[in-house]
ROBAVEX-863416 format. One record per residue (C-alpha): residue in three letters; x, y, z negated. Coordinates in nm, 2 decimals, always signed. Example, Ala and Ser with C-alpha at 12.3 -4.5 7.8 and 13.67 -1.06 7.14 Angstrom:
% residues 2
> ALA, +1.23, -0.45, -0.78;
> SER, +1.37, -0.11, -0.71;
END
This chain:
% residues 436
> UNK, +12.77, +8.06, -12.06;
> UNK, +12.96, +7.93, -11.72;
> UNK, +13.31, +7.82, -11.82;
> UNK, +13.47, +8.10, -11.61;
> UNK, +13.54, +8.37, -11.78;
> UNK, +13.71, +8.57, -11.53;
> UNK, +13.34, +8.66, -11.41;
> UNK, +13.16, +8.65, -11.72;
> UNK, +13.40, +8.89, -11.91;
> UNK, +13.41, +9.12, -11.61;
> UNK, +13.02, +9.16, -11.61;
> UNK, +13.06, +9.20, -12.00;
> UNK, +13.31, +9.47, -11.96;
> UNK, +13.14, +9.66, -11.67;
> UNK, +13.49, +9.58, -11.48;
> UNK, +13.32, +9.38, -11.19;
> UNK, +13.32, +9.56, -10.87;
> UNK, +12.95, +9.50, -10.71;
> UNK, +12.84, +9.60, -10.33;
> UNK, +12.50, +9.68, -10.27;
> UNK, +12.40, +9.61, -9.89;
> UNK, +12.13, +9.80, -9.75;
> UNK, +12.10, +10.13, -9.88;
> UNK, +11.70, +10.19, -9.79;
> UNK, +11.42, +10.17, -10.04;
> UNK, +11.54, +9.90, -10.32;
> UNK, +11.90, +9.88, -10.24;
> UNK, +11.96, +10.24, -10.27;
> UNK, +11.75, +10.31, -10.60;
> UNK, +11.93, +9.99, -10.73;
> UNK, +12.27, +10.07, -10.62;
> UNK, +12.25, +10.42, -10.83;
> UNK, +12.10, +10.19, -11.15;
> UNK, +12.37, +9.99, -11.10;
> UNK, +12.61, +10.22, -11.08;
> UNK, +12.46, +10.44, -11.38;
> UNK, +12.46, +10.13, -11.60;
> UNK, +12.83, +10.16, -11.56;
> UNK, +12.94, +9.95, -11.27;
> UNK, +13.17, +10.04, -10.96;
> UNK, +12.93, +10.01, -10.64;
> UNK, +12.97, +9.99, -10.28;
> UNK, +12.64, +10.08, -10.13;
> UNK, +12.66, +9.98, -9.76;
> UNK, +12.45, +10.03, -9.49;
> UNK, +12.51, +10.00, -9.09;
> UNK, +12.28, +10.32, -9.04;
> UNK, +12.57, +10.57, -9.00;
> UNK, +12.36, +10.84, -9.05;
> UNK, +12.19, +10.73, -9.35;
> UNK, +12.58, +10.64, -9.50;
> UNK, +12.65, +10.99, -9.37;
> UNK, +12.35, +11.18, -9.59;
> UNK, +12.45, +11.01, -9.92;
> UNK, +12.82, +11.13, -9.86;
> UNK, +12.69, +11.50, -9.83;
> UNK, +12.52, +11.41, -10.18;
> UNK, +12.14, +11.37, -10.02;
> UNK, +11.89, +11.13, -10.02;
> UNK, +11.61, +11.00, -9.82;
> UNK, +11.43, +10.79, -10.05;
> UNK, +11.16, +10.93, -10.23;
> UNK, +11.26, +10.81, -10.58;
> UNK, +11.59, +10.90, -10.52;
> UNK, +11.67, +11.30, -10.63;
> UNK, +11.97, +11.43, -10.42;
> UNK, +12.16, +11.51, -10.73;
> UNK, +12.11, +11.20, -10.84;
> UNK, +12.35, +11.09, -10.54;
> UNK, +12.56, +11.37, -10.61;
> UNK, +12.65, +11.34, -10.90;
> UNK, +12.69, +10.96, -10.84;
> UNK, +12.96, +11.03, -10.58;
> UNK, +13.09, +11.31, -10.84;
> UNK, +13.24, +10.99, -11.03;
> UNK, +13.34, +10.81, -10.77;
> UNK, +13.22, +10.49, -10.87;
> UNK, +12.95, +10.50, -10.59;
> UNK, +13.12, +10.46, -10.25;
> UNK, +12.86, +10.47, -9.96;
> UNK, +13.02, +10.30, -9.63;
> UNK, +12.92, +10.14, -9.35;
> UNK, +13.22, +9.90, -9.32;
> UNK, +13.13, +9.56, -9.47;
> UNK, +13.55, +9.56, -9.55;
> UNK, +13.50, +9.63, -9.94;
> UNK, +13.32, +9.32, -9.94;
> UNK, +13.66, +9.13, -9.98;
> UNK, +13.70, +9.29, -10.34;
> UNK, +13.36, +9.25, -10.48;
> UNK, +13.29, +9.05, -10.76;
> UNK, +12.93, +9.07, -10.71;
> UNK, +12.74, +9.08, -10.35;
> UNK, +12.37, +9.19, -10.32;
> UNK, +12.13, +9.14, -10.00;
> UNK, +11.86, +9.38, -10.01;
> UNK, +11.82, +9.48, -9.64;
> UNK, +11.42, +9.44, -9.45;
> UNK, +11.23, +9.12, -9.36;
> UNK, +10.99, +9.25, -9.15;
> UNK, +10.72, +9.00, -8.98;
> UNK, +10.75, +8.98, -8.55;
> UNK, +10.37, +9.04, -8.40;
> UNK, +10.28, +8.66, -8.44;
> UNK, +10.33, +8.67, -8.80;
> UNK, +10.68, +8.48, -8.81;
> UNK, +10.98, +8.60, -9.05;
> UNK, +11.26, +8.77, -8.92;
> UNK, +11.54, +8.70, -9.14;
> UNK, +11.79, +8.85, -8.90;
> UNK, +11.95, +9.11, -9.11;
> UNK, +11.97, +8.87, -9.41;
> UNK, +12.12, +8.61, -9.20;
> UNK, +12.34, +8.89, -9.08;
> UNK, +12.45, +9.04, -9.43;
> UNK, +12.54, +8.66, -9.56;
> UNK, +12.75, +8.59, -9.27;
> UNK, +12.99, +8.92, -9.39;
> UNK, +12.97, +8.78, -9.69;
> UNK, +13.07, +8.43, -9.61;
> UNK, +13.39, +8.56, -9.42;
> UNK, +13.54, +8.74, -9.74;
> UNK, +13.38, +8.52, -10.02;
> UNK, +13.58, +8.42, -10.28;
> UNK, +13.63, +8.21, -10.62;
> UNK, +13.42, +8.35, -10.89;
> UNK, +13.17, +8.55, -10.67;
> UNK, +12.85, +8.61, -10.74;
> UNK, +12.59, +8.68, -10.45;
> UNK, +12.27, +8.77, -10.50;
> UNK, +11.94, +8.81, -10.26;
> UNK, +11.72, +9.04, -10.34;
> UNK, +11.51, +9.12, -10.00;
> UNK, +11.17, +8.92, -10.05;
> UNK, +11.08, +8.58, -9.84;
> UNK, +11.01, +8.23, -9.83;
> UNK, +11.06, +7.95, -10.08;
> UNK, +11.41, +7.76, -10.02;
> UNK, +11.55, +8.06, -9.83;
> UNK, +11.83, +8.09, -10.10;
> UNK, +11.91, +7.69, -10.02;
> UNK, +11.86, +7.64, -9.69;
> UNK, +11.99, +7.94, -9.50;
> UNK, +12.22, +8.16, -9.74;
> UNK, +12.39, +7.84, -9.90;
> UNK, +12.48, +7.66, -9.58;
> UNK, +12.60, +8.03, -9.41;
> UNK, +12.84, +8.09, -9.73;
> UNK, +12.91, +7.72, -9.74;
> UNK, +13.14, +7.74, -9.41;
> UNK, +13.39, +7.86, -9.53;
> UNK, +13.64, +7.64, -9.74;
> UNK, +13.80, +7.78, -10.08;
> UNK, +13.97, +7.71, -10.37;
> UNK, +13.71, +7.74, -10.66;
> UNK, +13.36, +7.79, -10.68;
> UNK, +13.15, +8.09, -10.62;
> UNK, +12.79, +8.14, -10.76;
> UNK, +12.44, +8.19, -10.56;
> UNK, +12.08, +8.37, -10.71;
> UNK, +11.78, +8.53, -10.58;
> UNK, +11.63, +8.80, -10.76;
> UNK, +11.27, +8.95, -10.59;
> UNK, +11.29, +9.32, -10.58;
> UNK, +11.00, +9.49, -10.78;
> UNK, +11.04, +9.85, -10.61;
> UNK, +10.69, +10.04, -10.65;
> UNK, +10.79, +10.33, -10.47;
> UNK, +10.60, +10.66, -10.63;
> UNK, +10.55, +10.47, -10.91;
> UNK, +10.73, +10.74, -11.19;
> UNK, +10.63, +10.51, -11.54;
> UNK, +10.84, +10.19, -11.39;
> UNK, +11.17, +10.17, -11.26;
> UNK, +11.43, +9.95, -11.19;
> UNK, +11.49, +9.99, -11.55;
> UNK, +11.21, +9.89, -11.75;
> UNK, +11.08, +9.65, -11.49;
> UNK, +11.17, +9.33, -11.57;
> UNK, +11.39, +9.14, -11.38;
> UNK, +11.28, +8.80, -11.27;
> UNK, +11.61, +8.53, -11.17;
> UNK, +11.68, +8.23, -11.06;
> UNK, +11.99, +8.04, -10.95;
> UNK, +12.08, +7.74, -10.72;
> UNK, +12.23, +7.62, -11.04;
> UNK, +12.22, +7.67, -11.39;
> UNK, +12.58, +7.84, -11.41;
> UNK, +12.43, +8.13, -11.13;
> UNK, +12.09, +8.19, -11.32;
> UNK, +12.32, +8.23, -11.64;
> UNK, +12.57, +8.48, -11.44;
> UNK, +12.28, +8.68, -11.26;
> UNK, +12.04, +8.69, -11.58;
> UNK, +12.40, +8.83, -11.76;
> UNK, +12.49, +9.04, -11.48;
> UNK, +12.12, +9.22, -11.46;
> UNK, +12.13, +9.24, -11.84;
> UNK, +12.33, +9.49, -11.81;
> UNK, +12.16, +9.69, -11.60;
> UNK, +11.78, +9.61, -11.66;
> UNK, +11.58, +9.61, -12.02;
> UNK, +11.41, +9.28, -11.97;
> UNK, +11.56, +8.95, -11.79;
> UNK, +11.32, +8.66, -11.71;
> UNK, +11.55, +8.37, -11.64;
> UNK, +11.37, +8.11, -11.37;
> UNK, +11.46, +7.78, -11.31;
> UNK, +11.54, +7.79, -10.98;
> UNK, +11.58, +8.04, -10.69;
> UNK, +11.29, +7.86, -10.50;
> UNK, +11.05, +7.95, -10.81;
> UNK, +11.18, +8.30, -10.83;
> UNK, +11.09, +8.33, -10.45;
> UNK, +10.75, +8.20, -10.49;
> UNK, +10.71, +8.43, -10.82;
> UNK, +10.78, +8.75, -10.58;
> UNK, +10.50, +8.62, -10.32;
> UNK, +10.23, +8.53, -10.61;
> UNK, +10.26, +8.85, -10.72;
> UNK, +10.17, +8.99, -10.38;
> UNK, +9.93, +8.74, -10.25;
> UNK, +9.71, +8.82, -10.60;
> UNK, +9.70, +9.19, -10.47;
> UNK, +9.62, +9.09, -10.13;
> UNK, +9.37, +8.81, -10.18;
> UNK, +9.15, +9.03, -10.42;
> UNK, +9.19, +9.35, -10.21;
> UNK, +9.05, +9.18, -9.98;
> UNK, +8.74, +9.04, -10.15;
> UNK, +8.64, +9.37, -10.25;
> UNK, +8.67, +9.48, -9.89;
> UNK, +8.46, +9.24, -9.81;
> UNK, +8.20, +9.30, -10.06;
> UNK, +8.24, +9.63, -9.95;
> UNK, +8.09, +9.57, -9.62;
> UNK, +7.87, +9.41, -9.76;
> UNK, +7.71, +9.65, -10.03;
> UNK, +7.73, +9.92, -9.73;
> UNK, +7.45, +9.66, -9.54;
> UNK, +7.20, +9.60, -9.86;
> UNK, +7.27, +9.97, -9.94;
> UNK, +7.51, +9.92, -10.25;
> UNK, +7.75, +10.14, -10.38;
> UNK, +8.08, +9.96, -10.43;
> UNK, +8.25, +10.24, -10.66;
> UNK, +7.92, +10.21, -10.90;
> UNK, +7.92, +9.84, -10.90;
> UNK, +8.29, +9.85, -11.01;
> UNK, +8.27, +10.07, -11.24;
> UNK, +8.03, +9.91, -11.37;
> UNK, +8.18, +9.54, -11.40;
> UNK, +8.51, +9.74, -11.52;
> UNK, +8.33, +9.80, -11.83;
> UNK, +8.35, +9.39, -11.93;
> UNK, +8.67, +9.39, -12.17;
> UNK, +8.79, +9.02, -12.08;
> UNK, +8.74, +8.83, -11.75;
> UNK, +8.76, +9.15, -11.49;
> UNK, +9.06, +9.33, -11.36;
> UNK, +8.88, +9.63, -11.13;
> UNK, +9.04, +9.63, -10.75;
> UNK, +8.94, +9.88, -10.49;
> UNK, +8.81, +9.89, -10.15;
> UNK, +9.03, +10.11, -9.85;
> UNK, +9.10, +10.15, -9.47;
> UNK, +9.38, +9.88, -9.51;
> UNK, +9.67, +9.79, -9.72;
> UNK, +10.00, +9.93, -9.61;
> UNK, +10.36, +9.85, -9.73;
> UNK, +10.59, +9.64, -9.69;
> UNK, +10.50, +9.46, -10.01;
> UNK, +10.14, +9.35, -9.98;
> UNK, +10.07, +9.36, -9.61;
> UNK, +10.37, +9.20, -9.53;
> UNK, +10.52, +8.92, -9.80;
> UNK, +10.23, +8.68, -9.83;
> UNK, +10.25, +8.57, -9.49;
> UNK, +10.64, +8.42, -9.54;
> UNK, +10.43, +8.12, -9.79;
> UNK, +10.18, +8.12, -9.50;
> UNK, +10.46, +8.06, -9.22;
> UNK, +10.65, +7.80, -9.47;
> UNK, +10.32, +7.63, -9.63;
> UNK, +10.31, +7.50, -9.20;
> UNK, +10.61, +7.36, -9.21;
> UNK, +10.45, +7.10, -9.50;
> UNK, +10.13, +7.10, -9.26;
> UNK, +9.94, +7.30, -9.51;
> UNK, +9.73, +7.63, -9.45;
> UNK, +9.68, +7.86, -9.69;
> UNK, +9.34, +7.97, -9.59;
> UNK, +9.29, +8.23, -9.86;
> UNK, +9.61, +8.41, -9.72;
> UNK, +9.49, +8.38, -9.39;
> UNK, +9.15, +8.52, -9.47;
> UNK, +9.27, +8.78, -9.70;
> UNK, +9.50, +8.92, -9.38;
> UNK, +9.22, +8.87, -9.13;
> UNK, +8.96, +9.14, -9.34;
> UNK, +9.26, +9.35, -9.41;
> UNK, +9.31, +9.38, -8.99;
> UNK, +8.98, +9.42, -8.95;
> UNK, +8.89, +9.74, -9.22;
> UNK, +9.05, +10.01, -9.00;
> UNK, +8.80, +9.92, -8.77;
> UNK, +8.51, +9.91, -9.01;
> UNK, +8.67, +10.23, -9.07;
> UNK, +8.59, +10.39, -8.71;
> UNK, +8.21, +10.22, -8.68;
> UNK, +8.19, +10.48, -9.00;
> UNK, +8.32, +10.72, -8.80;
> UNK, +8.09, +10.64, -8.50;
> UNK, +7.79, +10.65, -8.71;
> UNK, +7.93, +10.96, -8.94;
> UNK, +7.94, +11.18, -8.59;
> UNK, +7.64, +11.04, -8.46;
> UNK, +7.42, +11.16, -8.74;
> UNK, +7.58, +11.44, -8.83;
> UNK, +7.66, +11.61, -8.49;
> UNK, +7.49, +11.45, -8.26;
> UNK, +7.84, +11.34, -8.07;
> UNK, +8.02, +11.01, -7.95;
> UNK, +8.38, +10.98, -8.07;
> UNK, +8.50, +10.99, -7.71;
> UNK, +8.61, +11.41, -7.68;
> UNK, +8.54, +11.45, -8.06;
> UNK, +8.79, +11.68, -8.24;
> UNK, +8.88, +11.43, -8.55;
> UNK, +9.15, +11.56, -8.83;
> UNK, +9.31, +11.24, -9.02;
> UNK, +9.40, +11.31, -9.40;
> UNK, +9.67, +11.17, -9.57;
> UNK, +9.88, +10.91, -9.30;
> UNK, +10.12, +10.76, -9.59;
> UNK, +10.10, +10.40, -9.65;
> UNK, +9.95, +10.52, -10.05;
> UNK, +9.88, +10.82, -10.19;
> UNK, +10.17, +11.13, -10.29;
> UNK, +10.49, +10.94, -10.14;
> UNK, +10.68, +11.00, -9.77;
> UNK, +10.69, +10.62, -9.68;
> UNK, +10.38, +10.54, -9.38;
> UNK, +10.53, +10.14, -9.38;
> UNK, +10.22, +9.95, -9.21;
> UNK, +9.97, +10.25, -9.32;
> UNK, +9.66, +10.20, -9.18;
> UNK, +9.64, +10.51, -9.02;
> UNK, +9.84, +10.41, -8.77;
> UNK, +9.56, +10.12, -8.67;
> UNK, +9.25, +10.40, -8.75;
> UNK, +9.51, +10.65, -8.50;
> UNK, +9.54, +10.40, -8.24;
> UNK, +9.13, +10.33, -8.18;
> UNK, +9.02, +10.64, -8.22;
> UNK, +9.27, +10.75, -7.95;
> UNK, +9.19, +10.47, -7.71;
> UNK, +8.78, +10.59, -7.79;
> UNK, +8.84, +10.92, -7.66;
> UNK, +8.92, +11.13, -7.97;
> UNK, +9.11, +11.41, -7.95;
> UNK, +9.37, +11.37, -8.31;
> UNK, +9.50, +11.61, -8.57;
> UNK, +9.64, +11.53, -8.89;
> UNK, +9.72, +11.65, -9.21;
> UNK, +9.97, +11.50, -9.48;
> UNK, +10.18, +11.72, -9.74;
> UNK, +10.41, +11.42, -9.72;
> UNK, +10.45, +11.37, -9.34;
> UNK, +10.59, +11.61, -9.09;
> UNK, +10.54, +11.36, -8.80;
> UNK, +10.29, +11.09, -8.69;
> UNK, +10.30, +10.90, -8.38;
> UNK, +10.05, +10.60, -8.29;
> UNK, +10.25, +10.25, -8.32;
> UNK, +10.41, +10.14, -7.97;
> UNK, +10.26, +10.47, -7.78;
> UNK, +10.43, +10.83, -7.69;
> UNK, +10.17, +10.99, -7.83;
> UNK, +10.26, +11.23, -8.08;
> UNK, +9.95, +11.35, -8.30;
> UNK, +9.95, +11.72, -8.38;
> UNK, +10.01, +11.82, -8.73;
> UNK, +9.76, +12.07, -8.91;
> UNK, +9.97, +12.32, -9.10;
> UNK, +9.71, +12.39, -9.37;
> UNK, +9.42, +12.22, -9.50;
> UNK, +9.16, +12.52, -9.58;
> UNK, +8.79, +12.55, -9.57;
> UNK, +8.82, +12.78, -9.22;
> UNK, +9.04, +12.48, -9.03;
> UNK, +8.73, +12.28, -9.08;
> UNK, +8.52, +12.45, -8.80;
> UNK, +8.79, +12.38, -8.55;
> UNK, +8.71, +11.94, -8.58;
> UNK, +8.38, +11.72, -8.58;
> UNK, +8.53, +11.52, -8.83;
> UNK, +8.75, +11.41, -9.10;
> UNK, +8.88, +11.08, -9.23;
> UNK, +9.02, +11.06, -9.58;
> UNK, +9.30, +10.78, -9.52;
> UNK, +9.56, +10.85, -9.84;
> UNK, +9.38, +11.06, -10.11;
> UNK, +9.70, +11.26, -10.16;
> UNK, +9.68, +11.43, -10.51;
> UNK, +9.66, +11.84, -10.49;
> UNK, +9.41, +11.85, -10.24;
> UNK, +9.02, +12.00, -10.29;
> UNK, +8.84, +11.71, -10.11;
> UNK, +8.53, +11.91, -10.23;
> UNK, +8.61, +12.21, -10.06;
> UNK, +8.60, +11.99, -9.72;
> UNK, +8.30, +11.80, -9.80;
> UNK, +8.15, +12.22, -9.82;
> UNK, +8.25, +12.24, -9.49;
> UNK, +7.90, +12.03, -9.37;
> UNK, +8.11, +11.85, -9.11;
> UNK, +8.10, +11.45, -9.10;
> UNK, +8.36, +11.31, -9.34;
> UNK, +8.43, +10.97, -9.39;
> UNK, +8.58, +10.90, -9.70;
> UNK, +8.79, +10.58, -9.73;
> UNK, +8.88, +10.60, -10.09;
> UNK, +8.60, +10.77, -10.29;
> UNK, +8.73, +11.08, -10.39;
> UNK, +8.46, +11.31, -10.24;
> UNK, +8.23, +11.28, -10.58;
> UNK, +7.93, +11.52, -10.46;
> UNK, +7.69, +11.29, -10.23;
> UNK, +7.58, +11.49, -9.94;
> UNK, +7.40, +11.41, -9.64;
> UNK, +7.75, +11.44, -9.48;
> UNK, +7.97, +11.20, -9.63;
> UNK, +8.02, +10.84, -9.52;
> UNK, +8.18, +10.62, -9.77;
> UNK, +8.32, +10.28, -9.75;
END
């Protein structure tokens, strides 16, 4: 281990004081595993009013319960604040705050640039800081060492990145039993972090590096996207040449080596899949290369909510006799994936905003969502208070976008309206149903 055993015997002891900042979907679940491992956490956020839920004993994150928070603050070893004061007494600092993507594709590492620079004016000998939001190769090096770097002290303090593996919904992993990828800008901080998240997390994976446990985060998410994508593709495809997808994966699911199955949909949401491959795309051109899978994969991920609404087209068309322009449409499920709150680049919001330019006239349905509104637009689309058979007769037709779990899809197929079912989970094949 790193000869300073100040740190190291603090971790070991649970004595180190850690501050989580950003308190939204990974630094909140991971400031409560933190602090239920044993630790003494500052969770900090500058959204007063989320700071302001936690200390009522609340949450709003899905996978957090709001006696979990309760009886977190019950301890008081969980101190939610939005002063970034406490960060003077930390022993260990984590970044997990949103890098989002601007319109043209390009990183915004803003808040991350903003949460080292509070760091850097209180760091101190024997620190450890840790980045956790997900991004580019050499980020750890090149932006968050030179920021911390500015400030002279006696002593040495200790850099990591560790890739967030949130799945939110997800109830068989957690931050737990997930295991915990780490690397270091030098040997000591992979050694301190791996030690530090030992404590916390069943299974460490030490990296060697901070650059390779970057890319790790972004290979795991450009697999998803890039083969999301094929099948997509192939999905328009088998709809030409008359081919049903779902069969022909089933079908090639039944090969025990050699196949992992991977589904077609209106569009891949999240902040994981439709968002992180694009920081290697944006960095691979500052070594003037182009990843063309990535660019490909994004390019028939844009372009299946509009698939999506030819289906629609043709579904009212057939079935009714009408053009989508003054159509009555409902839109199930608006979340991002199915039976969670969080609508983070859901492609309903790109099947919404079409449809709506084409004339429709919206409703929408999620168990999930009290409130839908088209991206960059006023319009706020009506939400149907129950799905039954009777609602049915009020709309020309429906969309399956999320295939929400406790819901009779069967039921509104009966209805004999058009349906176009994104994600297969109409089973009876009627004249009426328009799959992807």
């Amino acid at each position: 281990m790193p000869k300073i055993p100040g740190l190291e015997k603090k971790i070991k002891d649970k004595s180190a004081k850690v501050a989580v900042i950003g308190q939204g979907y990974v630094g909140l679940p991971l400031a409560l595993a933190i602090h239920n491992a044993g630790f003494f956490v500052w969770g900090i956020d500058t959204n007063r009013e989320k700071i302001a839920t936690l200390k009522k004993g609340k949450s709003y994150i899905d996978d957090v319960a709001a006696h979990d928070v309760a009886d977190a603050l019950k301890t008081k070893k969980f101190v939610p604040t939005s002063s970034f004061a406490p960060l003077s007494k930390t022993d260990i600092a984590i970044i997990a705050v949103p890098t989002p993507l601007d319109k043209y594709k390009i990183p915004d590492l803003s808040a991350v640039e903003g949460a080292t620079r509070e760091i850097a004016r209180r760091v101190h000998a024997e620190e450890l800081i840790i980045l956790e939001s997900t991004t580019y190769p050499g980020t750890t090096d090149e932006i968050l060492m030179p920021i911390l770097s500015k400030r002279r002290i006696v002593g040495k303090w200790y850099l990591a990145f560790s890739p967030e593996r949130v799945d939110p919904g997800n109830k068989q992993f957690t931050i737990a039993n997930t295991p915990k990828v780490v690397g270091g800008v030098d040997s000591d901080s992979t050694k301190l972090a791996a030690l530090f998240y030992g404590k916390i997390i069943e299974h460490v994976v030490p990296v060697s590096s901070a650059r390779v446990a970057e890319m790790t985060k972004l290979l795991e998410n450009i697999f998803r996207i890039v083969n999301i994508s094929l099948v997509n593709e192939l999905a328009l495809l088998a709809g030409k040449m008359d081919i049903d997808i779902w069969e022909v994966i089933r079908a090639a699911s039944t090969k025990p080596y050699g196949f992992m199955p991977f589904y077609p949909g209106p569009g891949i949401g999240g902040h994981c899949i439709a968002v992180d491959p694009f920081y290697l795309s944006y960095k691979a051109r500052r070594y003037g290369f182009f990843t063309r899978f990535i660019d490909l994969a994004g390019e028939i991920n844009e372009l299946m909510p509009h698939y999506v609404v030819t289906k629609v087209d043709a579904a009212l068309n057939y079935s009714a006799k009408k053009s989508i322009n003054g159509s009555r449409i409902l839109l199930v499920g608006v979340s991002y994936k199915k039976d969670i709150k969080d609508t983070r680049e859901s492609a309903a919001f790109a099947i919404a905003d079409i449809l709506n330019k084409k004339g429709a006239v919206l409703e929408f349905y999620d168990p999930y969502i009290e409130k839908f509104q088209i991206a960059n637009s006023k319009l706020q689309i009506h939400k149907l208070k129950t799905l039954e058979t009777a609602n049915m007769a009020d709309f020309d037709a429906v969309v399956i976008i999320t295939d929400h779990a406790g819901i009779d899809y069967e039921k509104i197929a009966q209805s004999g309206i058009a349906i176009v079912d994104t994600r297969h989970v109409v089973t009876t094949k009627k004249p009426n149903i328009y799959c992807l």
